[in-house]
C-alpha positions as CSV (number, residue, x, y, z in Angstrom):
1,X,-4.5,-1.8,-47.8
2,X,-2.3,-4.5,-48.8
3,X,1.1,-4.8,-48.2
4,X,2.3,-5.7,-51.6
5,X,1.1,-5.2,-55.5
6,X,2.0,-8.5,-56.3
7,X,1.0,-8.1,-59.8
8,X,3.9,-5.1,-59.5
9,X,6.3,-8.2,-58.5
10,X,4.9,-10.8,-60.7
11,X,5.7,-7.9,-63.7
12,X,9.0,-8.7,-63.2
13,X,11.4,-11.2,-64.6
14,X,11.3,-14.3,-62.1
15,X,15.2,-14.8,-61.9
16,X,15.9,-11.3,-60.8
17,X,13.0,-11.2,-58.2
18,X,15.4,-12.5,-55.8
19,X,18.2,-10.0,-56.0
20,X,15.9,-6.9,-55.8
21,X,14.4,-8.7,-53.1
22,X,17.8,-8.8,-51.7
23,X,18.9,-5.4,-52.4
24,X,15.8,-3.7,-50.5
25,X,16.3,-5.8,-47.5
26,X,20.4,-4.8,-47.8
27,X,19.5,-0.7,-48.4
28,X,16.2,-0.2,-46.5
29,X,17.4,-0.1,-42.8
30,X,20.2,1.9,-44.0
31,X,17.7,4.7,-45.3
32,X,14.9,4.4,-42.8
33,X,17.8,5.4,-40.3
34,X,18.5,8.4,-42.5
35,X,15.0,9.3,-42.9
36,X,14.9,9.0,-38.9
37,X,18.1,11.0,-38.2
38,X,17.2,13.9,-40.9
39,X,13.5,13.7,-39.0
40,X,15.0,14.6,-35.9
41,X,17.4,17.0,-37.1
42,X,14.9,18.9,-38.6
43,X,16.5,18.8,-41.8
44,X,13.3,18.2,-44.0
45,X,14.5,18.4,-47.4
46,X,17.4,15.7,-46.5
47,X,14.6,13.4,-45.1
48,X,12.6,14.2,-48.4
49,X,15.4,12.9,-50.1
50,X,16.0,10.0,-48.2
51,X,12.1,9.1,-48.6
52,X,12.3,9.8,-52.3
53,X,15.0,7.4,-52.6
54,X,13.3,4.9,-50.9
55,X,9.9,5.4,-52.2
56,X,11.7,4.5,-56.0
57,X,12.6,1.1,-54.3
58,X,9.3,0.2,-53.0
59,X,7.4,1.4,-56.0
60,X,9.3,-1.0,-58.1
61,X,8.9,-3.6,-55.3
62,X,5.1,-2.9,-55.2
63,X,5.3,-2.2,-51.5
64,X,2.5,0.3,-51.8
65,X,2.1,0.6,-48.2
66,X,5.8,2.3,-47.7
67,X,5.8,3.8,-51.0
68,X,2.9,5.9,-50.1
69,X,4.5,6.8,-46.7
70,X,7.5,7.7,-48.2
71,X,5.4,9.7,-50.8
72,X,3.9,11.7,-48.2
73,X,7.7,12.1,-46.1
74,X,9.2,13.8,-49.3
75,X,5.9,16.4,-50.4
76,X,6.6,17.5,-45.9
77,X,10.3,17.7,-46.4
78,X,10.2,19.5,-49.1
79,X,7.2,22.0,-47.8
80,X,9.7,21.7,-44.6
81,X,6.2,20.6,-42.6
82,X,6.9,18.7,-39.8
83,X,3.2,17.9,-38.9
84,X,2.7,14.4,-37.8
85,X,5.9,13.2,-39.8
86,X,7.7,11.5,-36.7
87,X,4.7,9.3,-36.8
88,X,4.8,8.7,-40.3
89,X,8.7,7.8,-40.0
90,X,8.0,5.0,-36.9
91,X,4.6,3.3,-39.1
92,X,7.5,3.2,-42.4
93,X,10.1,1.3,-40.3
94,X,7.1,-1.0,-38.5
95,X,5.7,-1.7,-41.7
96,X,9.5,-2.7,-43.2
97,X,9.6,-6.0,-41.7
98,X,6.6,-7.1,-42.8
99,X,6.5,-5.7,-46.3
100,X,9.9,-8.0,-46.6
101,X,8.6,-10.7,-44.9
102,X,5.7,-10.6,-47.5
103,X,8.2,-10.4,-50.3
104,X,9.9,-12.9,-48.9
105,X,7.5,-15.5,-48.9
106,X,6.2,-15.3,-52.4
């Protein structure tokens, strides 16, 4: 799967593109560290929230990848189903770097 929908990005208006760009690298680590706290707190429906938060900003971003991640983080939390979602949260914040690097570099 590819990291970015670039026809998502190219949808959008050209002199705003950087901004957004901008804003997701400013908010991301910010949320991935709730997501991660939440996750190892237990508290599943605050980390669905955190991941439903950030899966609005990578939808609109078309970084599928994360959004689909996230996607998966928010239907756990809020089924408060831990399975395999500490691995989920470490693949998200690997996969953050690169999906802004590839935004990035358009």
């Amino acid at each position: 799967m590819k990291l970015l929908a670039l026809e998502t990005l190219q949808s959008l208006p050209s002199v705003i593109l950087p901004r957004l760009i901008k804003m997701f690298s400013d908010t991301t680590p910010a949320l991935l560290d709730e997501i991660r706290t939440h996750t190892q707190q237990g508290n599943w429906l605050d980390m669905a929230k955190a991941a439903h938060k950030l899966k609005g900003s990578c939808v609109s971003l078309g970084a599928e990848q994360m959004a689909d991640i996230c996607k998966d983080l928010q239907h756990k939390g809020e089924a408060n189903d831990p399975t395999g979602v500490e691995g989920q949260v470490e693949a998200l914040a690997a996969l953050y770097p690169l999906t802004l690097n590839a935004m990035q570099s358009l």
